[in-house]
C-alpha positions as CSV (number, residue, x, y, z in Angstrom):
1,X,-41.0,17.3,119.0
2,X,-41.2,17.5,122.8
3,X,-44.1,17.8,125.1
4,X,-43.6,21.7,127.1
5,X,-47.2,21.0,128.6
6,X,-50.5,19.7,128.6
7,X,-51.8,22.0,125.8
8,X,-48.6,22.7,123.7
9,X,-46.3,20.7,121.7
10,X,-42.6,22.0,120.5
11,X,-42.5,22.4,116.8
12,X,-38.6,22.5,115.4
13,X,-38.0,25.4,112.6
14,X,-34.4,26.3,111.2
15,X,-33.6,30.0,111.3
16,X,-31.6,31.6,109.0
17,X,-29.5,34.7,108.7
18,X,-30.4,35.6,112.0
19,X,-26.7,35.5,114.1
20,X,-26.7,34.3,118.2
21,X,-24.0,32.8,120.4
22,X,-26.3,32.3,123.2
23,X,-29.7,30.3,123.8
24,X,-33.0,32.3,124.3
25,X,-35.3,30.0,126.3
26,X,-38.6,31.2,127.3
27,X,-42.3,30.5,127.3
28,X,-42.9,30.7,123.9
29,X,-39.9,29.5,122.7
30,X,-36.2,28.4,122.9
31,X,-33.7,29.4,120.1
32,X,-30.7,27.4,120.1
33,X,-27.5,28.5,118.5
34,X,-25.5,26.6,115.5
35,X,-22.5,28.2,116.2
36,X,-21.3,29.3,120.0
37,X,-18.2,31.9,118.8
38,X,-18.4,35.4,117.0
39,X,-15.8,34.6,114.0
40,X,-18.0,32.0,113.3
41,X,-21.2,33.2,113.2
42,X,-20.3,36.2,111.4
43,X,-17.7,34.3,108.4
44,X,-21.5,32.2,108.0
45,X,-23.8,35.7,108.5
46,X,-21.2,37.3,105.5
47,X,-21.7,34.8,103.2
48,X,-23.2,36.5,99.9
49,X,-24.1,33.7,97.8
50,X,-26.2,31.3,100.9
51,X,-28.4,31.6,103.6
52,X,-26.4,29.9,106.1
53,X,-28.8,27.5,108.9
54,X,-27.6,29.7,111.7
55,X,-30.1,28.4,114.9
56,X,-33.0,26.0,115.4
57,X,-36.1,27.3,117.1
58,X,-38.9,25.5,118.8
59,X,-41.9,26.9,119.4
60,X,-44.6,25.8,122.1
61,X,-47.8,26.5,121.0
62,X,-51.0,24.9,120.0
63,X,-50.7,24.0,116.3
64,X,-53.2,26.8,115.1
65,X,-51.4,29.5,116.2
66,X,-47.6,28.2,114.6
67,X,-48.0,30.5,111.4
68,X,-48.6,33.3,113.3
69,X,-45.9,33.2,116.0
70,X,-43.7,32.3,113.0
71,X,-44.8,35.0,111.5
72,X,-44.1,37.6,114.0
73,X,-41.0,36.0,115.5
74,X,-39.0,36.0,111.5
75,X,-40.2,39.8,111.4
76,X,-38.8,40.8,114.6
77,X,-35.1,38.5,113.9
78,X,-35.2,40.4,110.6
79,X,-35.7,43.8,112.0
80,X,-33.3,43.3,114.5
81,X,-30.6,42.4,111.7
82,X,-32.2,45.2,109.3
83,X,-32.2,42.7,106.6
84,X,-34.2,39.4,105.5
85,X,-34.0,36.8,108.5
86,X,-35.8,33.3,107.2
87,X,-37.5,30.2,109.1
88,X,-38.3,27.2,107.6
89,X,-39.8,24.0,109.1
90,X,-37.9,20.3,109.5
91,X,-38.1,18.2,106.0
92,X,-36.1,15.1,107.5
93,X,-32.9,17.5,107.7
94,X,-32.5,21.0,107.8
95,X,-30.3,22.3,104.6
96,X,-27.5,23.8,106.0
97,X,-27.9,26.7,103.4
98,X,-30.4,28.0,101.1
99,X,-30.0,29.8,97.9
100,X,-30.2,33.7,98.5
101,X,-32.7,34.8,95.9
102,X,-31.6,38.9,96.2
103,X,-28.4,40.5,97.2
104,X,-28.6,40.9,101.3
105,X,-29.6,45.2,102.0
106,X,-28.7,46.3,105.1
107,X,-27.7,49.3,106.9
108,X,-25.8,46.7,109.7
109,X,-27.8,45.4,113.1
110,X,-30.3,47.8,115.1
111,X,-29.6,45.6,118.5
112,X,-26.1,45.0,119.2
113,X,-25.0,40.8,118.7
114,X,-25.3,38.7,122.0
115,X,-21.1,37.8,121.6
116,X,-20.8,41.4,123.2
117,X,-24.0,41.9,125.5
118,X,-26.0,38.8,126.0
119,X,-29.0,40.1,127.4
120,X,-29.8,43.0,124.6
121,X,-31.5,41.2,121.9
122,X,-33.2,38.5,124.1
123,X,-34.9,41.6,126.2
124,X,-35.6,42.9,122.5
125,X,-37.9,40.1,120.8
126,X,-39.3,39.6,124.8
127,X,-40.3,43.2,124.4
128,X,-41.2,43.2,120.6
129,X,-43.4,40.1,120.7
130,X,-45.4,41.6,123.3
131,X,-45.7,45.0,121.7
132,X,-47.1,43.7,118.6
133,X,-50.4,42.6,120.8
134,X,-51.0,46.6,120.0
135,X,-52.4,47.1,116.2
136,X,-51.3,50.7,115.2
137,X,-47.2,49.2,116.5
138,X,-47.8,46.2,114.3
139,X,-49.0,47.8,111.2
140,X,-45.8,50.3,111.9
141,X,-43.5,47.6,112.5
142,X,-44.6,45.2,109.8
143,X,-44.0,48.2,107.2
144,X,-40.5,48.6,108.2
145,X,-40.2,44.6,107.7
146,X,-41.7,44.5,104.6
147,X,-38.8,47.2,103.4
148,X,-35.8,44.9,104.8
149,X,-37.4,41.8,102.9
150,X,-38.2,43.3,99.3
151,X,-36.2,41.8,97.0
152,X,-35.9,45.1,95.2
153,X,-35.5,48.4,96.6
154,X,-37.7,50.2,94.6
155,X,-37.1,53.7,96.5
156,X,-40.6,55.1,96.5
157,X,-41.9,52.4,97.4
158,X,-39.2,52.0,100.4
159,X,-39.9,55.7,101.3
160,X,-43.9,55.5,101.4
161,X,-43.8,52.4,103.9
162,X,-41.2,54.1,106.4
163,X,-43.2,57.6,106.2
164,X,-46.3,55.6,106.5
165,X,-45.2,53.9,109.3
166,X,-43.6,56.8,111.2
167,X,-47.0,59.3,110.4
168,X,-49.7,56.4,111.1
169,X,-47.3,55.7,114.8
170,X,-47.1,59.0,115.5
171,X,-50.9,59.8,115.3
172,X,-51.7,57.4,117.1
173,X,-49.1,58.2,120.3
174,X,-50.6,61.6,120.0
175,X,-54.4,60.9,119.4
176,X,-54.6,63.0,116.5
177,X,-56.2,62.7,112.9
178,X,-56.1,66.6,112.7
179,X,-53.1,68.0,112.3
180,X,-50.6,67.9,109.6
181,X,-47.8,64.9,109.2
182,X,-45.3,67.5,109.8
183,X,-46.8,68.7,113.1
184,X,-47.6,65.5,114.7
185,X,-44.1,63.8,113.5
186,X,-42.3,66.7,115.4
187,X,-44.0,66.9,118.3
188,X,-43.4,63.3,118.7
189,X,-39.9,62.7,117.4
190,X,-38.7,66.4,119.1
191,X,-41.0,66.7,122.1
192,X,-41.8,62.8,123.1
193,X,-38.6,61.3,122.1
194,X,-35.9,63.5,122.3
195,X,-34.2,63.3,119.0
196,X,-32.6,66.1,117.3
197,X,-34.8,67.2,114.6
198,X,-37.2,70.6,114.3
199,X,-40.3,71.0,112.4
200,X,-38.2,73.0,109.6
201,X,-34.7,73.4,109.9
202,X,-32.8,75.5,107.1
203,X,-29.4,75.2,108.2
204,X,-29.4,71.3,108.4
205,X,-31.8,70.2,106.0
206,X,-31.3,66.4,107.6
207,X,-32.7,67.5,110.8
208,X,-36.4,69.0,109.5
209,X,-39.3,66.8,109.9
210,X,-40.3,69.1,106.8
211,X,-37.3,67.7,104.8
212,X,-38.8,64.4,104.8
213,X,-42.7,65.5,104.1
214,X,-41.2,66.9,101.0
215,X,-39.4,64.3,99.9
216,X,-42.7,62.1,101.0
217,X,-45.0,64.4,98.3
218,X,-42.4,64.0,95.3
219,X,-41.7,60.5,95.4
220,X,-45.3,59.4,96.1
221,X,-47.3,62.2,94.5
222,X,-45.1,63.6,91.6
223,X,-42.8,60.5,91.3
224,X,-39.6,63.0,91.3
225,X,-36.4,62.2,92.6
226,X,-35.9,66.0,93.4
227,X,-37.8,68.9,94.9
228,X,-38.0,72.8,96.0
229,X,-38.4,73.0,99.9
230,X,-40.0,76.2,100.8
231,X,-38.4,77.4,104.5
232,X,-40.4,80.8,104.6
233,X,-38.9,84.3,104.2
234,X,-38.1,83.7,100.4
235,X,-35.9,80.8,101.5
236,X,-35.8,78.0,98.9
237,X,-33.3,74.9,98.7
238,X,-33.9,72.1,96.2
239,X,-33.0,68.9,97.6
240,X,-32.5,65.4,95.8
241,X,-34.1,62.2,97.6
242,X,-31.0,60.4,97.7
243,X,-29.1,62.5,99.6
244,X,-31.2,62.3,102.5
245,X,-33.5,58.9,102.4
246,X,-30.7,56.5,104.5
247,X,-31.0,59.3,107.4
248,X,-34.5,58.9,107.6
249,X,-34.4,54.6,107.2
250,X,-32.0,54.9,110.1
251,X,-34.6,57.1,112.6
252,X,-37.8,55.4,112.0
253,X,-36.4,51.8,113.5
254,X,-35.2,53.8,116.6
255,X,-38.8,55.6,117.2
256,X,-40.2,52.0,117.2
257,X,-37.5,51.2,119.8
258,X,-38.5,54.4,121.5
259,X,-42.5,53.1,121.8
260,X,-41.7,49.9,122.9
261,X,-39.6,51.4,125.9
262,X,-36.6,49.3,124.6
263,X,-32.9,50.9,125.9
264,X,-30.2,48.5,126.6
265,X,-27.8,51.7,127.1
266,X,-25.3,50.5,124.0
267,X,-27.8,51.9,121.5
268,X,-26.8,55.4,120.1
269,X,-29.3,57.5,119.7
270,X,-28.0,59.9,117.3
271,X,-26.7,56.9,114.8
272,X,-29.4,58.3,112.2
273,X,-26.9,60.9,112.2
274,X,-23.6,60.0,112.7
275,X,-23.7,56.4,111.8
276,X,-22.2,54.9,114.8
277,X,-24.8,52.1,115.7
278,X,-23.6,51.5,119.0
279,X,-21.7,53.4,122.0
């Protein structure tokens, strides 16, 4: 341990699963790399039987307030990888890998590695940290986190967090208890945000807020893997879950990149729908 200051001591934690090249030093903490290239840090990141020790961080804080910094900073490293990012305190050594428990999930990183722009995820968990000072963002984020850290994807389950998250943001971006999830999700995603959905949209179903409200109401309601979307006029199309869920676990994480004002220009906007994560 080393002294920062007066009032705060440095506590030493091992991170794991969480890939860097570069030191983030700060007021609240310093991260420091075990690996300094790209092949390396990704042949560790890859590995599917380990958690592989991958940095050290020390935090300067008062003791008291270590489990929640710890807390918030493993939920923000694990968002930014889209999977399960752990920390775990000194015992005499670090292990230099610990057993994974489930198969690593992820749909690939939502902030590009710092081997190709340094700056982007440091400016991210600057900007994250602060953001979850504000209650309705952290409930939304830590919903999201929860998902990436199950150990089983049970899909309703996955679903009702993400819309959750999404609907309980939304409202409160908009100030409005009133109006109907479908409404308030537009007008933010569409109007706010800029993304390319509409309210309803029966050409491309993937691109209806109302797509996703439906699915919402038979996973969580009716427990069906299938449903009827009504589009008005007589129009009917019977959708399955599945063929639409990963577009909507690739939007949410960019509207809560959106509310924190986060754009390091290599994010694409439009990966929810074309799967290219970065430009």
């Amino acid at each position: 341990m080393t002294t920062k200051n007066s009032q705060t001591t440095g506590f030493l934690f091992g991170i794991y699963g969480y890939r860097c090249t570069y030191p983030i030093t700060n007021e609240m903490f310093c991260i420091t790399p075990k690996f300094w290239d790209y092949k390396s840090v990704n042949e560790q990141f890859k590995n599917k039987e380990y958690l592989v020790l991958m940095a050290t961080v020390e935090l300067f804080c008062d003791r008291a307030e270590i489990e929640q910094q710890l807390f918030d900073l493993e939920g923000v490293l694990s968002f930014i990888e889209q999977s399960d990012v752990v920390i775990l305190p000194k015992m005499n050594n670090f292990p230099e890998k610990i057993d994974r428990i489930w198969p690593r999930r992820s749909s690939g990183e939502i902030i590009i590695e710092d081997s190709f722009f340094q700056e982007s995820r440091s400016n991210f968990i600057k900007l994250a940290l602060n953001a979850l000072k504000n209650e309705a963002f952290r409930v939304s984020f830590f919903m999201v986190v929860e998902v990436l850290k199950q150990r089983k994807n049970y899909i309703n389950i996955s679903y009702y967090l993400y819309f959750t998250s999404l609907e309980s943001l939304c409202r409160h971006i908009e100030d409005d208890e009133k109006s109907s999830a479908e409404e308030v999700i537009y007008r933010v995603l569409n109007k706010k945000y800029g993304f390319d959905i509409k309210q309803a949209n029966p050409v491309h179903l993937n691109k209806g807020v109302s797509t996703y409200c439906a699915i919402r109401n038979a996973l969580i309601h009716n427990q069906k893997f299938q449903t009827k979307l009504y589009m008005g006029n007589g129009i009917i199309k019977n959708i399955k879950a599945s063929d639409y869920v990963n577009y909507f676990y690739l939007l949410v994480p960019l509207v809560l990149l959106k509310f924190i004002g986060f754009d390091d220009t290599h994010i694409n906007w439009e990966q929810w729908l074309n799967r290219r994560a970065f430009k």
